[in-house]
N, C-alpha and C positions, 0 to 999 in steps of 0.2 A: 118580762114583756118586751115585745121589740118585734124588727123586722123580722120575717123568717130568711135566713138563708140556709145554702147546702154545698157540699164541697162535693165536686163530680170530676172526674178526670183531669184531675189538677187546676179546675178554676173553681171560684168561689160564685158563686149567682144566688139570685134569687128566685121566686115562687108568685108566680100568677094570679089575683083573686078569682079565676073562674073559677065556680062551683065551691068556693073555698067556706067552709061555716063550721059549727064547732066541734062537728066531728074529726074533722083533719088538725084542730089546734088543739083538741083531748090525744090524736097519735102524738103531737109536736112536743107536748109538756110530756107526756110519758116517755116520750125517745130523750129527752133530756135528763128523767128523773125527778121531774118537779112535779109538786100536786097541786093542791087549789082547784080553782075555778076554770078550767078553759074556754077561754072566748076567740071567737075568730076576727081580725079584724080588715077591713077589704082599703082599697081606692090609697094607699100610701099612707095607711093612718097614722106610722113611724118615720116618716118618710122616703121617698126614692132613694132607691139602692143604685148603684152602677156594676156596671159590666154587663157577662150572659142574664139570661134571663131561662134558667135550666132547667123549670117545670111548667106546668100551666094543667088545667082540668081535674087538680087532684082531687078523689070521691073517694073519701074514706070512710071504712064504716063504723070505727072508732073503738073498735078492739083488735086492729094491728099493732104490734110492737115498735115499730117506725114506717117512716112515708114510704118507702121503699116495697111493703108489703099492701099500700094501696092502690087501687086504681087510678092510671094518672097517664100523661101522653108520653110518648119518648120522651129523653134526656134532650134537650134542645129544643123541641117541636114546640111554638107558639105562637099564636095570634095577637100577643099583648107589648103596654110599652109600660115604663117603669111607675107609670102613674099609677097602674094597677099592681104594684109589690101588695103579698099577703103579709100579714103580723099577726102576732098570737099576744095574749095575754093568760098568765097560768099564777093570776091573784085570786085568794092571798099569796104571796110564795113560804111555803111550806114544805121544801126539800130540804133532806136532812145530807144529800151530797150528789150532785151534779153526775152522772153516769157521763162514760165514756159514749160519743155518737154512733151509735153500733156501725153503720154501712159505709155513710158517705168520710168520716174523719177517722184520721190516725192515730192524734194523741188528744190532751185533753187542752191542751193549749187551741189546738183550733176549731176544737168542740166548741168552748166555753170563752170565746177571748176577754167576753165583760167581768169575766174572775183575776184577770192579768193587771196588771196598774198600764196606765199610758205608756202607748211606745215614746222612747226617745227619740229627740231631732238626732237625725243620721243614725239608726239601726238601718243594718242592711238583712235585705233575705235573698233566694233566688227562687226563681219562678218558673215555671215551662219546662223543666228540665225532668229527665227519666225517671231520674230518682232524688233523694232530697238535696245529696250533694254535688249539685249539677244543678244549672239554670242559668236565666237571663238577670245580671244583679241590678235588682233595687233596692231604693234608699228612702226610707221615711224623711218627709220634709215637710214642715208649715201641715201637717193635718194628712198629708197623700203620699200615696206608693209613686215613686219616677224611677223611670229609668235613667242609669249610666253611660253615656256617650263611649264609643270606643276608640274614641282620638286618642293615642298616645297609649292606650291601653296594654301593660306589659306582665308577665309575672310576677312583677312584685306589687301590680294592684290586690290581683288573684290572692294573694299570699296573706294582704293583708286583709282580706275581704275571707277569705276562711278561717283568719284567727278572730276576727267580728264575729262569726259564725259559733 
């Protein structure tokens, strides 16, 4: 159970409660692989997410294989602000193993991050960039992704920032 998010064109957002009910949180637990009960749940009932906000009007008719094959507005298109993030709930849980996110994710790391143990203070990733190894580097700190200032910024940041990698 949790927020819903989705990974689109290299950012992470979330999902709009318009229209949102249990037919789009029955696609959500099945695109994950989980069974139980799907319930939808509206108004930040996991609380606000940050960043895009990359779906809104999703009408699902709750025998699509993931969000992607329901009806929904363009990738970005919305009227909403994060008070209204959608969450699911897919209790009891009862998946015997977490599927890969067919459309939107690549691996299973950022299918599934609540499978991972905590990031550590100072892992770095990069962001925005074309491909995985490439981007703008941030640093986990105190709870949040920041960015790295490029004062002084030389190869052998770089150097050390891909063997982090």
């Amino acid at each position: 159970e949790g927020r819903v998010e989705v990974y689109h064109d290299g950012k992470w957002g979330t999902i709009c409660d318009d229209q949102w009910d249990d037919r789009d949180a029955e696609v959500v637990c099945r695109q994950l692989g989980l069974s139980g009960t799907p319930k939808a749940l509206s108004w930040a009932h996991y609380g606000q997410g940050s960043g895009p906000i990359l779906l809104d009007e999703v009408q699902c008719s709750g025998n699509e294989l993931s969000l992607d094959q329901c009806k929904k507005s363009d990738w970005g298109q919305q009227n909403c602000d994060h008070i209204e993030d959608a969450g699911v709930s897919c209790d009891p849980f009862t998946g015997t193993e977490v599927q890969l996110c067919r459309l939107f994710l690549f691996s299973p790391a950022e299918c599934c991050p609540f499978l991972l143990p905590p990031l550590a203070e100072g892992t770095v990733r990069l962001a925005g960039g074309r491909s995985p190894g490439e981007g703008r580097v941030e640093v986990y700190y105190n709870g949040d992704w920041g960015t790295v200032c490029d004062d002084g910024w030389t190869d052998l940041g770089a150097q050390v920032v891909c063997r982090q990698l």
